[in-house]
C-alpha positions in Angstrom: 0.0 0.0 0.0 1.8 3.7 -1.1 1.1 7.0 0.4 1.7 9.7 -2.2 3.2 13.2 -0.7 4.0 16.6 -2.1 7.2 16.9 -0.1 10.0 15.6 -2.0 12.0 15.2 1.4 8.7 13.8 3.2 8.7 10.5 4.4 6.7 7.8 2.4 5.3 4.2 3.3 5.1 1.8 0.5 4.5 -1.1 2.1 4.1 -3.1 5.9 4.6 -6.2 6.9 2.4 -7.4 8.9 -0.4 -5.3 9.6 -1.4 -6.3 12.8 0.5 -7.2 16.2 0.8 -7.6 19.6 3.4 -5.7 21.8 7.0 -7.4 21.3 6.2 -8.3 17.8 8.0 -6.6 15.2 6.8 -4.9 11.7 9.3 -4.1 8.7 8.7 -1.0 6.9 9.5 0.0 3.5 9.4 3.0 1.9 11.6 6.2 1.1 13.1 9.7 3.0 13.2 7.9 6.5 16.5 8.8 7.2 16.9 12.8 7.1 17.3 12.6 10.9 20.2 10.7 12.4 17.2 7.7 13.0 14.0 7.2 11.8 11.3 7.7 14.3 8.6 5.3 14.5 4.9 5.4 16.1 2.4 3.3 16.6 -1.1 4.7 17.9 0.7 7.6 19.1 3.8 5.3 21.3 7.4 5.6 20.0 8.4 2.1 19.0 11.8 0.6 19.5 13.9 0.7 16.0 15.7 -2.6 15.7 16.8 -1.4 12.0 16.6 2.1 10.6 17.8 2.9 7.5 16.6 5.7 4.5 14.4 2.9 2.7 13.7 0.0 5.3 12.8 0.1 9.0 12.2 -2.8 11.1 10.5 -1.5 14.6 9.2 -3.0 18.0 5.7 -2.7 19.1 5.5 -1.4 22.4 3.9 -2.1 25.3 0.6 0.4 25.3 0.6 0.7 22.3 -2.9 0.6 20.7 -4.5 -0.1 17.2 -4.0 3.0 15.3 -2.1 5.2 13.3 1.7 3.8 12.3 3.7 7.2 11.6 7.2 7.5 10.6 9.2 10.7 11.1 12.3 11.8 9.5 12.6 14.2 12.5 11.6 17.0 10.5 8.2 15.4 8.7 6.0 13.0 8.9 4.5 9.8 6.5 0.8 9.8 5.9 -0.3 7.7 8.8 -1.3 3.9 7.9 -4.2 1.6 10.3 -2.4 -0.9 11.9 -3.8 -3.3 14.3 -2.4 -3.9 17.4 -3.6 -6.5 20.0 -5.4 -5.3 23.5 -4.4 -7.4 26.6 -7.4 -8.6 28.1 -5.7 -11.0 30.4 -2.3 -11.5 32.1 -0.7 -14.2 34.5 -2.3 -17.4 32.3 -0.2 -19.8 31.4 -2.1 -21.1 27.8 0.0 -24.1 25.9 -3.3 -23.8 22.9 -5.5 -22.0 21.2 -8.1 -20.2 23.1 -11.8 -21.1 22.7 -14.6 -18.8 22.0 -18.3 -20.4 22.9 -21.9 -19.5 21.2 -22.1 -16.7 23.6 -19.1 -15.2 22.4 -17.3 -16.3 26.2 -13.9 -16.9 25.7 -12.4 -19.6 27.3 -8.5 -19.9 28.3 -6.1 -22.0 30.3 -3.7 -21.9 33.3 -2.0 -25.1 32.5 0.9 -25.3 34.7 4.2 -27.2 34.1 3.5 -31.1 34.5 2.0 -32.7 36.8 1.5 -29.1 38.9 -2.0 -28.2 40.6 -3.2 -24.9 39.8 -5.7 -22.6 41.6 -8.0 -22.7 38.5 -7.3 -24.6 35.6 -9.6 -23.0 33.0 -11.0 -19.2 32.6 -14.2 -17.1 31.3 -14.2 -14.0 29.4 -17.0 -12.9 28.5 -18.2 -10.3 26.2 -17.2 -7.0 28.5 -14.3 -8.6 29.8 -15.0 -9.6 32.5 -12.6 -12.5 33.9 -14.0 -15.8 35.8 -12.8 -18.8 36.9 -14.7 -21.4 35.5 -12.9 -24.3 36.4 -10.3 -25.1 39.5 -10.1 -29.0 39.9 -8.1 -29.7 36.9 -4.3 -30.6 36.5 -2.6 -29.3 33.3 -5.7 -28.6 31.3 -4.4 -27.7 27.7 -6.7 -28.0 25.2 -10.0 -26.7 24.7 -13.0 -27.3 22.1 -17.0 -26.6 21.8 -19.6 -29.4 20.7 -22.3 -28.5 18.5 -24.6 -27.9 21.4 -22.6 -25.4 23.3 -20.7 -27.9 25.5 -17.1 -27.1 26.0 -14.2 -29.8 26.4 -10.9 -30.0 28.3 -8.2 -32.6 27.5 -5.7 -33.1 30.4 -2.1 -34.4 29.3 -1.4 -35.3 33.2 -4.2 -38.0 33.1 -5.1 -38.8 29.3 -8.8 -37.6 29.9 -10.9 -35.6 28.2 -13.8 -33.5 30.6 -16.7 -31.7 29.6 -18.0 -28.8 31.2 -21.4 -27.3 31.9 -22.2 -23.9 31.4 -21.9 -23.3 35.6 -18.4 -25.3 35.4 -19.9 -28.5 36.5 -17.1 -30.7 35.4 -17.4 -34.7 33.9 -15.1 -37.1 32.4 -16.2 -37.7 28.8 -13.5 -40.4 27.7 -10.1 -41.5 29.3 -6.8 -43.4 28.5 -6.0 -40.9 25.5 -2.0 -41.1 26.7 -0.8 -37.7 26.9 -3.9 -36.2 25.7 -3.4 -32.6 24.2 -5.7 -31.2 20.9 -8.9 -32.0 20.6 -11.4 -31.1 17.7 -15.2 -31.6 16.6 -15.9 -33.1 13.1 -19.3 -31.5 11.9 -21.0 -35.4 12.3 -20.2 -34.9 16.4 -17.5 -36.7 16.8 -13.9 -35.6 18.8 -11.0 -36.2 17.8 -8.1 -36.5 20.4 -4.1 -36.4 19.7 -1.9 -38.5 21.7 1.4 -36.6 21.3 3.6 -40.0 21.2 1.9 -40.5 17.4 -2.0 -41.7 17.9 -5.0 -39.6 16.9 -8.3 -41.3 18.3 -12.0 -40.5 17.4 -14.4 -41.2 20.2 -18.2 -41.6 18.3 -20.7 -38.6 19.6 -21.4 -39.5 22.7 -18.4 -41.3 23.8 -20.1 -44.8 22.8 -16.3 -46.1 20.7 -12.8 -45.1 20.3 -10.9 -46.1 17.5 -7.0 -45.3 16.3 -8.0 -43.0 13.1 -4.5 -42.1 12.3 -0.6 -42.6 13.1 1.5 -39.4 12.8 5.1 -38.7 13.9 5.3 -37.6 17.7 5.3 -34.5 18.9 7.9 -33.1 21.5 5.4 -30.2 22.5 1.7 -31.1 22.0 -0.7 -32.0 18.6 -2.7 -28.9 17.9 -6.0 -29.4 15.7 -8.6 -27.9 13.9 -11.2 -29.2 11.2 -11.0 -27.3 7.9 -13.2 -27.3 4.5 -14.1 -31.0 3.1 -13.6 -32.6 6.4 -10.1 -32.9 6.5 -8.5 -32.8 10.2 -5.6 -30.2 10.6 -2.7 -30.8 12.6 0.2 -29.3 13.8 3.1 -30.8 16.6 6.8 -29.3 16.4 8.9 -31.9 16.3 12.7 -31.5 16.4 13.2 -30.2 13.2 13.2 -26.1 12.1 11.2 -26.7 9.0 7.9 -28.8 10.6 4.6 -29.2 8.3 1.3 -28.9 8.8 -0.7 -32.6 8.3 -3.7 -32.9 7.3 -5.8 -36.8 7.7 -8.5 -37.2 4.8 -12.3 -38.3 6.3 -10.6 -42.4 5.8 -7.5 -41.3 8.0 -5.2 -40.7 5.1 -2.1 -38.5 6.3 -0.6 -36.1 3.8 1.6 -33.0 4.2 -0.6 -30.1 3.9 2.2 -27.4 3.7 6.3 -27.2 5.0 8.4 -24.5 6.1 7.3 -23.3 9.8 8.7 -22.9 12.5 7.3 -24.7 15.9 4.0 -24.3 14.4 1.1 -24.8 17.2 -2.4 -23.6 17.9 -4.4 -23.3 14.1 -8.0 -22.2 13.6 -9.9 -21.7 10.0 -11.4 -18.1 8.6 -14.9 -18.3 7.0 -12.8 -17.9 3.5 -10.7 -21.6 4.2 -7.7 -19.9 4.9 -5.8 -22.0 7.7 -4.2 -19.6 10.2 -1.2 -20.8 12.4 1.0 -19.7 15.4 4.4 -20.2 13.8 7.4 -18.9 12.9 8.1 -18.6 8.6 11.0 -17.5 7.5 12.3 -16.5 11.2 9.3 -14.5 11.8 7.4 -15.3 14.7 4.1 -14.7 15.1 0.4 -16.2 13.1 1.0 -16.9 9.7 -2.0 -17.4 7.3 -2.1 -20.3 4.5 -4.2 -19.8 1.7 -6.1 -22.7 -0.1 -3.4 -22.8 -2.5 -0.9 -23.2 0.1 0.7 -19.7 0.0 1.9 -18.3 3.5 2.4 -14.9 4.8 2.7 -13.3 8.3 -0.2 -11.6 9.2 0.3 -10.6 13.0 3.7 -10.4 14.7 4.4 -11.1 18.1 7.1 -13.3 20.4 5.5 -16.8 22.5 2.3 -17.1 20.6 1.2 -21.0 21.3 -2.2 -20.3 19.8 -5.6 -18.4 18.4 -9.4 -18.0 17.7 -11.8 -16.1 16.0 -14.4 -14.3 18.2 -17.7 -13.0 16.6 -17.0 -9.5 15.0 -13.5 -10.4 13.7 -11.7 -9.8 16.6 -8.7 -12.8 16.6 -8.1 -14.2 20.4 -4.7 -14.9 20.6 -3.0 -16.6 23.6 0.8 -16.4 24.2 2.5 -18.2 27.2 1.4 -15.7 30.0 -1.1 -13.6 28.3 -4.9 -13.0 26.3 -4.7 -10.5 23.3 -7.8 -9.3 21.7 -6.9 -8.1 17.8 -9.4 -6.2 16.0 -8.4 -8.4 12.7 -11.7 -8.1 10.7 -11.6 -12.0 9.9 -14.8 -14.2 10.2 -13.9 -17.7 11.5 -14.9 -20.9 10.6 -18.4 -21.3 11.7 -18.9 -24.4 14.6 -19.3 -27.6 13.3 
């Protein structure tokens, strides 16, 4: 995107990448005349940012902490670029300790995690936010919740890597076990027929029939050292994502029959994954060295679309905002992306 000026000596943005953050993520920016100061000076909804490069053409800078979704400004010290929107993420909860996505319920609740390190008993295991806000405790007498999901009729779902069980939750945090001996149970997804699917990290992904009536071994894929992450995308196809030891780590995907193919390669401990309303797949990864979520098209092309250090995962909420869950924190991102409706 290119801002024409009148000043010759003015500074001019031709293009950003990405266009949305979270504080500690970083955003390049190319353009012309950012250097008629010593440095380039760098804004973002009116906070200086942190240069990490500055040169006349090409600025990579640091989203600060307050910083807000805005205007992105840069200064030669003398004048200033055409200001561009740039999204930046809102902290709506600190102290978690999230290792997945985040998930968002019917009522637009979002749901997160305090998972603890292995085998550790935390105060409250799962949390509610709902629509203002507003932060509850929803559930306390779980150890190392990690991943969370929705039924079709509201219900939400905890899998537990401590005990291999998968719980389900009532609205008032009335807490059941739905199945057990899942191994080290972490993602956990709905096909649109009702049925979860559950990934054992040591290599086994099991579908327990709606209601919990039969599991069955639907597919074999290499282990993870972290945790399987999963979502269901367009034509029925199960996502999945597990960093492994390698630097270049794919994203599976396992046909309806439990066929396993490589979906795309080239990320970076890639984790929590969630679907847009388009069929674009988007992924907390690294690509190319950038961390942050990276969007894959249909047609398996990949770009960065929101920086940001220690993101393990994300969801659509209902108005476009993206949820996104680092290591210790909630964002709220004003994105303007529709997710994948609820099976």
């Amino acid at each position: 995107m290119a801002f024409k000026t009148n000043g010759a000596d003015r500074p001019t943005i031709d293009q950003v990448s990405p266009q949305a953050a979270i504080p500690g993520g970083d955003i390049q920016i190319r353009g012309q005349h950012f250097l008629a100061a010593p440095r380039p000076l760098v804004s973002v909804g009116a906070v200086a940012a942190p240069l990490v490069v500055g040169s006349d053409r090409y600025v990579v800078a640091r989203v600060p902490e307050g910083a807000g979704s805005g205007r992105l400004i840069v200064s030669n010290g003398d004048k200033e670029s055409a200001p561009l929107p740039f999204a930046v993420g809102a902290l709506v909860a600190d102290n978690l300790h999230p290792v997945s996505s985040p998930a968002v319920g019917p009522d637009g609740a979002v749901y997160t995690t305090f998972s603890g390190s292995r085998g550790q008993k935390t105060p409250v295991a799962v949390y509610r936010v709902d629509a203002s806000g507003s932060i509850t405790p929803h559930l306390t007498d779980l150890m190392n919740a990690t991943a969370l999901a929705f039924d079709r009729e509201g219900v939400l779902y905890i899998s537990s890597r401590f005990d291999g069980i998968v719980y389900r939750s009532t609205a008032s945090g009335v807490m059941s076990v739905y199945c057990e001996s899942m191994g080290v149970a972490t993602g956990i997804a709905f096909d649109d027929k009702g049925d979860l699917f559950v990934g054992d990290r040591s290599g086994t992904i099991f579908k327990i029939s709606e209601g919990g009536t039969g599991i069955y071994v639907f597919a074999t894929i290499e282990p993870s050292i972290a945790a399987y992450h999963l979502a269901f995308g367009p034509g029925g196809y199960l996502y999945v994502t597990g960093p492994t030891t390698s630097s270049f780590d794919a994203v599976q995907r396992i046909s309806p029959a439990g066929e396993v193919e490589v979906f795309f390669r080239g990320l970076g401990r890639p984790q929590g994954l969630a679907f847009d309303a388009e069929g674009n797949l988007y992924v907390a990864a690294s690509l190319a060295g950038r961390k942050g979520i990276v969007r894959i098209t249909p047609e398996r092309e990949a770009a960065l679309v929101l920086s940001g250090p220690n993101i393990v995962g994300l969801a659509f909420a209902p108005g476009g905002d993206m949820m996104v869950t680092t290591t210790g924190a909630l964002y709220r991102v004003p994105a303007g992306i529709q997710g994948r409706p609820l099976p």
